[in-house]
N, C-alpha and C positions, 0 to 999 in steps of 0.2 A: 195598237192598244187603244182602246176607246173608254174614254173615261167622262162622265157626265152626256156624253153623246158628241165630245168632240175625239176624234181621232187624229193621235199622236203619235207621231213615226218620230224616230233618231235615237233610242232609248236615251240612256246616261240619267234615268230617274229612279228614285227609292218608292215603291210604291207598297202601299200594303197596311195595314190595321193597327199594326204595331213596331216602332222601333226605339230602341233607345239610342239617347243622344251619346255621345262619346265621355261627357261628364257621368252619365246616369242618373241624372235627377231628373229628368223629362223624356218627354217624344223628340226625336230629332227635326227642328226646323224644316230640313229639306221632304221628310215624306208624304208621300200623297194620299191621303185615305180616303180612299172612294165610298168608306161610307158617311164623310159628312157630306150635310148639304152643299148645294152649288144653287146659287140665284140664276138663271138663264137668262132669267126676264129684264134683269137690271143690271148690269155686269159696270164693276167698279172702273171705268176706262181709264180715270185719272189719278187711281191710287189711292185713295183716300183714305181707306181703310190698315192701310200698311202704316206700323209702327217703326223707328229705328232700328231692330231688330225683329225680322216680321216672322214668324212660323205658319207654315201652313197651317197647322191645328187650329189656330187662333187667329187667322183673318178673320172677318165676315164672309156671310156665303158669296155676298156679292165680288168681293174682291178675289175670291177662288174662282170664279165663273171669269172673267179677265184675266187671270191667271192660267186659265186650261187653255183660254184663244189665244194666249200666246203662245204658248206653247206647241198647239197644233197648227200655227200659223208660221210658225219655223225657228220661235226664239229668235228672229231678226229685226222685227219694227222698231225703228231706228227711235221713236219716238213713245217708246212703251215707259213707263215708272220706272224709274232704275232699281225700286224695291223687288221687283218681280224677276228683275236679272241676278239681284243678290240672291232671291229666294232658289232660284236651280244651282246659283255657283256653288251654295253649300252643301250641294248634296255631291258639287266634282272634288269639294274640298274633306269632305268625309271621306270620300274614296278613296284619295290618295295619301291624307293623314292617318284614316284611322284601319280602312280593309285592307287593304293591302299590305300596310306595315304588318299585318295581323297574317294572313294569306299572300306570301311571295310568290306562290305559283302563278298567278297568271296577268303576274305588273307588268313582263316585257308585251302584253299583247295590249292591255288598258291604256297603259302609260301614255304612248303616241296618241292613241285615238282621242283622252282627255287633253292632253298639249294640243292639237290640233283646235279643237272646239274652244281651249281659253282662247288661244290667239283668232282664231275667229270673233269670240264676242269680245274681245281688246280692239277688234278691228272696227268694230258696229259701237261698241258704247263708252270707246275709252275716251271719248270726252270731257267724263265724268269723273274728276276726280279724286274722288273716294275711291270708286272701282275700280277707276285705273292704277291706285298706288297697292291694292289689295290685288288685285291681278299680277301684276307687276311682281312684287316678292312671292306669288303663289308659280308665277311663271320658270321664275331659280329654280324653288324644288322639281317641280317639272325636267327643269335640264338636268339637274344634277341625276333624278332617281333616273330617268333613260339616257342617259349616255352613254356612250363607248368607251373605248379605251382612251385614255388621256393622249396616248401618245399617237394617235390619229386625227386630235381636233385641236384646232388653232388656240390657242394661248387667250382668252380672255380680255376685251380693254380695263387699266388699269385702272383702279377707283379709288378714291379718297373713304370709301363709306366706312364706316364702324357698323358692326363687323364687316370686317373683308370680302367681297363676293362668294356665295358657297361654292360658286363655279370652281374660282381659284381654288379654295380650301380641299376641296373633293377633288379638282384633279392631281393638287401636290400631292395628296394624298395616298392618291391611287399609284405615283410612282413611286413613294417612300415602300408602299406594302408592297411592292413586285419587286423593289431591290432594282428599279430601272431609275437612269440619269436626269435627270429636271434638263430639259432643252431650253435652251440660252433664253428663245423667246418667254416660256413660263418663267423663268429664273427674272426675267425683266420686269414681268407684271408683277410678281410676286415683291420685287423690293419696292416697287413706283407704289402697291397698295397698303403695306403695310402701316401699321398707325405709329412705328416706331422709330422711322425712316423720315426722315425732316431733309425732303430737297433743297439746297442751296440755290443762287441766282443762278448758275450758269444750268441747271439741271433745268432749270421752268424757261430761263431766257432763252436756251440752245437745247432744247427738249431733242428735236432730231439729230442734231451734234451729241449729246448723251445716249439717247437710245442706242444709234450705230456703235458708237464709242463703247458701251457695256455690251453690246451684245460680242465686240471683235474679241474683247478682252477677256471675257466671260469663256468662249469658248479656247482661247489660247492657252486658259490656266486650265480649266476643267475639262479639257478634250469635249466629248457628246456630253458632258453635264455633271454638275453636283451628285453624289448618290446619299440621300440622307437616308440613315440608318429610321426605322418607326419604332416609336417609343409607345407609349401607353395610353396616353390621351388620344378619342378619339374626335371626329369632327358633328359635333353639334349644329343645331338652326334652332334657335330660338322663336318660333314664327305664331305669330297674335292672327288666328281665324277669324274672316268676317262673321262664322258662325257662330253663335252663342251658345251650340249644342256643348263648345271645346270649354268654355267656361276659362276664357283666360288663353295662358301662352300656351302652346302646345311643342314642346319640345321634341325634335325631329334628329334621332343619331343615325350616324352613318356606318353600321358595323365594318369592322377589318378596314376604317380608314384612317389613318393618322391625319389628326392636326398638326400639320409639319409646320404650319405659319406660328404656332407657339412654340415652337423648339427656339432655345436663343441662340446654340451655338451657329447655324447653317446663316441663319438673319443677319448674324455679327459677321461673317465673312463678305458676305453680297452686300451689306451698309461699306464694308472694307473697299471692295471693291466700285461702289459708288461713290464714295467720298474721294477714292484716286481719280475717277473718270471725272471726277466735279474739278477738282487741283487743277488736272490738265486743261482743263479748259477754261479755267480763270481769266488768260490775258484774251483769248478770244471775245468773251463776254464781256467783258470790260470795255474789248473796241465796238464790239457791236450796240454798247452800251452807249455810245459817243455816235458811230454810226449806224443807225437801225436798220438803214436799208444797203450795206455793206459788206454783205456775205458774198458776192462773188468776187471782191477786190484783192489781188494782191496782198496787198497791207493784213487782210481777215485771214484768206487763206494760209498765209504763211506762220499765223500762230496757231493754226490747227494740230491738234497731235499727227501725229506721221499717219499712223495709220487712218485717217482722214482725207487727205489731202488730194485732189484729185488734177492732177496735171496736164488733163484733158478739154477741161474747160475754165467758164472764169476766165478774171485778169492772169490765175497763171498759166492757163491751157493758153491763151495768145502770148503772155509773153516767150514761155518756151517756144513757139512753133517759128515767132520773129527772129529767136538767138540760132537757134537751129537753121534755120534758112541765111541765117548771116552768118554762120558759119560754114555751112555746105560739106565739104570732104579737108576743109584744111583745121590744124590743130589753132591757129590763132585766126580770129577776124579784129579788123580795125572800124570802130562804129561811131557814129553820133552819139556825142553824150546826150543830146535832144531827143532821138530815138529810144534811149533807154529809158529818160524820166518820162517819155509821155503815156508809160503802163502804169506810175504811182505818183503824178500830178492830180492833183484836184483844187476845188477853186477857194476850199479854207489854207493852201499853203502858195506863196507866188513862186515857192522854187522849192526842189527837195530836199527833205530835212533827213536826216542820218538814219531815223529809225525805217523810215520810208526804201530807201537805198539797200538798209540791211534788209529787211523783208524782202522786196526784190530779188537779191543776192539768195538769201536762203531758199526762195521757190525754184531759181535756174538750177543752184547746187542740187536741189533733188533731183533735177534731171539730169545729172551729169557736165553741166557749162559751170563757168567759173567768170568772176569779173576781175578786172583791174583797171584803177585800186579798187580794192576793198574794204570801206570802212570798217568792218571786222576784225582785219591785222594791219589796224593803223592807217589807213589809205584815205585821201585828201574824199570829201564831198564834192562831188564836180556840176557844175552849173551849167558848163560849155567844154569848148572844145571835143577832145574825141577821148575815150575810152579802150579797152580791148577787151573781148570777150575770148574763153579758151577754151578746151576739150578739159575737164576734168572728171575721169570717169570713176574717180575714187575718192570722187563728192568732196564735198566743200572740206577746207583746211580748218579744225577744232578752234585752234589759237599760233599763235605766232611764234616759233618755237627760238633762242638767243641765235643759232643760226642763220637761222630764216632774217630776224632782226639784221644782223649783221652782212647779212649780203645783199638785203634791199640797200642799206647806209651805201654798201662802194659802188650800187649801181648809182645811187644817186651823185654821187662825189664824180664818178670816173663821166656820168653825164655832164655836169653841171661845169665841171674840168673843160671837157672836149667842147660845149656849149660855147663859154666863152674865147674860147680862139677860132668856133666856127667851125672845127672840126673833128667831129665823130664818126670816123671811117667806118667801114665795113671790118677792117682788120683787127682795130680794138672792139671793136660788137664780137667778133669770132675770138678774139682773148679772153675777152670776159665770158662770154658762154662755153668755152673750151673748158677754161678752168673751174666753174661752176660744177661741170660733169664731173671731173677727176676731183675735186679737193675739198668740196665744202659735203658736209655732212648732214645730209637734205636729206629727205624721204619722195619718195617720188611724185608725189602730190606737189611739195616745197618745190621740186626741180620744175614743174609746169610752171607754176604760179610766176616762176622766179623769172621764168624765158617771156611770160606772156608780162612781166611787170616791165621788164627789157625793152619790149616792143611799145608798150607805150610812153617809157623814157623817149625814145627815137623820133616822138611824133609829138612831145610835148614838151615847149620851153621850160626848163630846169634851171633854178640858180642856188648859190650857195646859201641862199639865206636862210637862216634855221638849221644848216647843217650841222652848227656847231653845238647847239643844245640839244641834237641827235647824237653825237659823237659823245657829249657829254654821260649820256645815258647807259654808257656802255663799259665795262671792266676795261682796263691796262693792257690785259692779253689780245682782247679783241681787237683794240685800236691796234698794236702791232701789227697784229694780224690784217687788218686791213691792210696798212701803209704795206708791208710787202709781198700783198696780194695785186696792189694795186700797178708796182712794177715801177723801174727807174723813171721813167716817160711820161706815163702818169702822176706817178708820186712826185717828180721836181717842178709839173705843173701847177701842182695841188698845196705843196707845201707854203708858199709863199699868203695864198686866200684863206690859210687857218692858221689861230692862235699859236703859237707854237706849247703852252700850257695844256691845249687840248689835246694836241696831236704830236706821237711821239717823231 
């Protein structure tokens, strides 16, 4: 095309004697009328002629004559008037606002080639920020009118903006009108953007902790996804033309698509469900809140929801891989209590504090180990000596059940007994765990626990002290029940070191 005697390859121009603008009160900004004049001799190089709102009709000749060399110079001079880069964008913005919404026949072939050419001059003159915030929202419509199917292109970053991305809103959309499932990841952006959807600390503190955490649970309840019914409203863009031809807002609908982001029932469910995902992660947030750089600890990991928790690395992929190695192929190991706190030692505590020990405790229970004691069901905080670790493959014990209570009690007595005369044979250790099999009403978790709290009675000095306010703790039945459980030999030993008030 040659126009004033410059030749102009690339089309994407309105060229011609007459057009109306989109408003209809004028000629459209963008077209080129080869029959005004053109200055050759004096070409406006530095814009001067260009208004806030420039139309070609109404430049000077001089600032058309600058205008056609750039044009035929390839619309690239990094250093052109950004008036003269507005002056063609209105005519890609015409295009896609106003012919094409007008003539759908032949947008899937336009579409690309105009998306192609913003993002080119976004690349050359997005500097500029005017252009760039005007390119930028012209870019949306661009994804949204050529897109695919939603359910072949990745979910959108989630955004804070008013209004919601049209991306979002046009791909929800497009699954509400097909009667297909919202996939976890859309169903994520969708509640993270909404303006009605107020994230809590742990949601912004542990952002990655929430994500995974919604998206496991998201697909747990809703299999492949949500299926929201489309209602009646469709989806809107409200979008303000750098051109003047639009005369204001030009409103952009999206036929046969629902705004599903205004539906409240679907939102109230995914807010439901983000508000649980936020709960659960309360106490984690809160230590990270304390310790910032503490997410691979022990202590963190083990208030993560279950389905989080990764026992491969972190403090608890090493602690598990030390209890496991120190157990080998046998149901009990005997260990350093030193070995066990040097996983949840740190230098704000000079020795381990309970909650420290439980967390611990709770990460091995997920892999199947068990400790003794267990601060959990009563069991002392150990500072020193030794410890036992044990095979529990039917994971950690709830709570302590009056059983369970009551047979730790005559380990401890029938220890503390045999302690002081020096002798804890082998024969009363096979009494007492004989009997444990046949007569106490344990669950087989209780019966591990009970064998491995056994073994480290054996290994650890025991006295009566406090036994009695243990005893104390207990029903009339149960004390019976101990005394002759405990057996003649035991029990004449025993009897003499406790109150007789206490003990029947």
């Amino acid at each position: 095309m040659n126009l004033a005697g410059y030749d102009i390859v690339g089309g994407l121009l309105y060229v011609g004697t007459h057009l109306a603008a989109p408003s209809g009160h004028r000629v459209d900004p963008a077209l080129i009328n080869p029959s005004l004049p053109v200055d050759l001799r004096q070409p406006d190089w530095g814009g001067r002629g260009l208004d806030y709102w420039p139309s070609y009709s109404d430049i000077p000749p001089q600032s058309r004559a600058a205008y056609l060399a750039w044009l035929a110079d390839g619309r690239r001079f990094p250093q052109a008037p950004i008036g003269f880069v507005f002056l063609y964008f209105y005519g890609l913005e015409r295009r896609v606002l106003y012919d094409l919404q007008r003539d759908r026949s032949t947008a899937a072939i336009e579409l690309p080639i105009i998306h192609q050419e913003v993002r080119r001059l976004l690349a050359i003159y997005g500097g500029q920020k005017a252009f760039k915030r005007y390119v930028g929202q012209f870019e949306q419509v661009l994804e949204i009118l050529a897109a695919g199917a939603p359910e072949r292109d990745p979910a959108p970053a989630p955004a804070r903006d008013y209004p919601p991305p049209l991306r979002l809103r046009a791909g929800l959309g497009a699954f509400a009108a097909q009667g297909a499932p919202v996939p976890a990841e859309w169903a994520l952006t969708w509640i993270r953007s909404h303006p009605d959807y107020y994230p809590r600390t742990p949601a912004t503190r542990c952002a990655a902790e929430f994500d995974a955490l919604f998206l496991q649970r998201y697909a747990a309840r809703y299999g492949q996804g949500l299926v929201v019914r489309p209602g009646r409203k469709e989806v809107t863009l409200d979008y303000r033309p750098a051109s003047a031809g639009f005369r204001g807002v030009a409103e952009l609908t999206l036929p046969g698509t629902p705004d599903v982001l205004s539906y409240a029932a679907p939102t109230r469910k995914l807010i439901a469900l983000a508000d649980e995902c936020t709960t659960d992660l309360e106490a984690y947030s809160r230590y990270l809140g304390r310790v910032p750089d503490g997410q691979s600890s022990v202590q963190a990991q083990a208030l993560l929801p279950a389905e989080l928790v990764n026992l491969s690395s972190g403090g608890a992929g090493q602690a598990i891989a030390w209890a496991r190695h120190r157990l080998g192929a046998q149901e009990l190991a005997v260990v350093p209590v030193g070995e066990f706190s040097a996983f949840i030692s740190s230098p704000q505590e000079a020795k381990p504090v309970k909650k420290d020990v439980v967390a611990l405790a709770q990460v091995l229970g997920r892999a199947g180990v068990g400790i003794e004691p267990d601060p959990r069901l009563g069991g002392a905080v150990l500072t020193s000596g030794s410890m036992v670790l044990f095979a529990a493959p039917g994971g950690p014990t709830a709570a302590a059940s009056d059983a369970y209570q009551a047979a730790t009690l005559l380990l401890h007595m029938a220890a503390a007994v045999s302690a002081a005369d020096g002798d804890f044979d082998e024969a009363e250790q096979r009494h007492l765990s004989d009997h444990l099999e046949r007569a106490l009403h344990l669950t087989a978790e209780e019966r591990r626990r009970l064998h491995a709290h056994l073994r480290w009675l054996t290994v650890t000095p025991v006295k009566l002290t406090g036994l009695t306010r243990r005893i104390a703790g207990i029903d009339t039945a149960q004390r019976q029940y101990v005394a002759e459980f405990l057996g003649p030999s035991l029990s004449s030993r025993l009897r003499p070191r406790l109150p007789s008030d206490r003990f029947p």
